[in-house]
C-alpha positions in Angstrom: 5.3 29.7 1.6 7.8 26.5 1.2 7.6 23.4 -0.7 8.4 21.5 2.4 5.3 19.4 2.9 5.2 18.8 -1.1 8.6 17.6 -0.9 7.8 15.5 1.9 5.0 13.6 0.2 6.7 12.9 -2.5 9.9 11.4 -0.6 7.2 9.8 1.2 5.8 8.0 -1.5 8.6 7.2 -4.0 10.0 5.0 -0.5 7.1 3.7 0.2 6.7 2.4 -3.7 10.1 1.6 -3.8 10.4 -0.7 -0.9 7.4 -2.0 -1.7 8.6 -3.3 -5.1 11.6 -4.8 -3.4 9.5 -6.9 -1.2 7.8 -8.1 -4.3 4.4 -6.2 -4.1 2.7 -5.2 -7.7 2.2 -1.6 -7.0 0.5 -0.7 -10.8 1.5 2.4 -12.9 0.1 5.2 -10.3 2.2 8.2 -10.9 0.3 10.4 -7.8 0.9 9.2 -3.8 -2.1 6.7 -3.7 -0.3 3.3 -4.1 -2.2 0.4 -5.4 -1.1 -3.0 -4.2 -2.8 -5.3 -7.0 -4.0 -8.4 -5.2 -6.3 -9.6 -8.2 -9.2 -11.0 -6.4 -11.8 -9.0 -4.1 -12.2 -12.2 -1.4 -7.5 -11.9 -1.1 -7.8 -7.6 -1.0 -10.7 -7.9 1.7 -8.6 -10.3 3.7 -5.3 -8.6 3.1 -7.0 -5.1 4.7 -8.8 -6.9 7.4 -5.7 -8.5 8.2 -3.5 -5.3 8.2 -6.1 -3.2 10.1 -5.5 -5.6 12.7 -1.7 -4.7 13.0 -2.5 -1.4 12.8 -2.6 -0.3 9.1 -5.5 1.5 7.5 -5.6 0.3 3.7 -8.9 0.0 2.1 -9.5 -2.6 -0.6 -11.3 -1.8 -3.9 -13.1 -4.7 -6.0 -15.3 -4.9 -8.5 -17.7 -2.7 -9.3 -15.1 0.3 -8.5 -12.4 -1.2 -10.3 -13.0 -4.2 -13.2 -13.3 -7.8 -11.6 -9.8 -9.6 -11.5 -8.4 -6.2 -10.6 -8.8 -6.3 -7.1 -6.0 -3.7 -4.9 -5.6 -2.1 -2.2 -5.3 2.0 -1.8 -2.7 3.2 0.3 -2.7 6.8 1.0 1.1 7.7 1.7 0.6 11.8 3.1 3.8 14.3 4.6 2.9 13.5 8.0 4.5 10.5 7.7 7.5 9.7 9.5 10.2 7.3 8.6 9.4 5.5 11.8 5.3 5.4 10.1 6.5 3.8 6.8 9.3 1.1 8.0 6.5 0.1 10.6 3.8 0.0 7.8 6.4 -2.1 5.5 7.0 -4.5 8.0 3.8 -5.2 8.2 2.8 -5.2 5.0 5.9 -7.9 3.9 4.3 -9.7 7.4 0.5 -10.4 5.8 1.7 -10.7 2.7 3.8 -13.9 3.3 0.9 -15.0 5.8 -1.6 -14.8 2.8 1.0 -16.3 -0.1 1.3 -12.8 -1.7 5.2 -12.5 -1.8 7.9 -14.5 -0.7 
């Protein structure tokens, strides 16, 4: 009957993208709430979800054959349910393995 989880997802997502780009993450041209962080190469995406499953982030990486070699990302599904609380936790440790793996500064 409301907009209110709508809403939410997109607040959601546009600071979750946003912060993102300020911590110097390539987040691609995705206009829906599945964020790509471009990584390049399959081997640094498969690390970089490994590594952030292990602080207690699920982000899949996608390599070639499902997207085209040297494209390499991973998906982040940003959904309402979300609290600021969830995305300040996941940012800090996404800007956490990505200076541990050379990916931003």
């Amino acid at each position: 009957e409301t907009t209110e989880l709508v809403d939410r997802l997109w607040s959601n997502t546009e600071i979750f993208k946003n912060e993102m780009k300020n911590l110097g993450f390539d987040t691609g041209e995705s206009v829906t709430p599945i964020t790509p962080v471009m990584l390049g190469e399959a081997q640094l995406a498969q690390e970089f979800s490994r590594e952030l499953f292990e602080e207690g982030v699920f982000a899949m990486a996608w390599g070639f054959p499902t997207v085209p070699q040297g494209k390499a990302r991973i998906r982040v599904m940003i959904s309402a349910a979300h609290s600021k609380t969830d995305l300040e936790k996941s940012l800090e440790i996404f800007a956490k393995v990505g200076k541990r793996l050379g990916v931003i500064t």
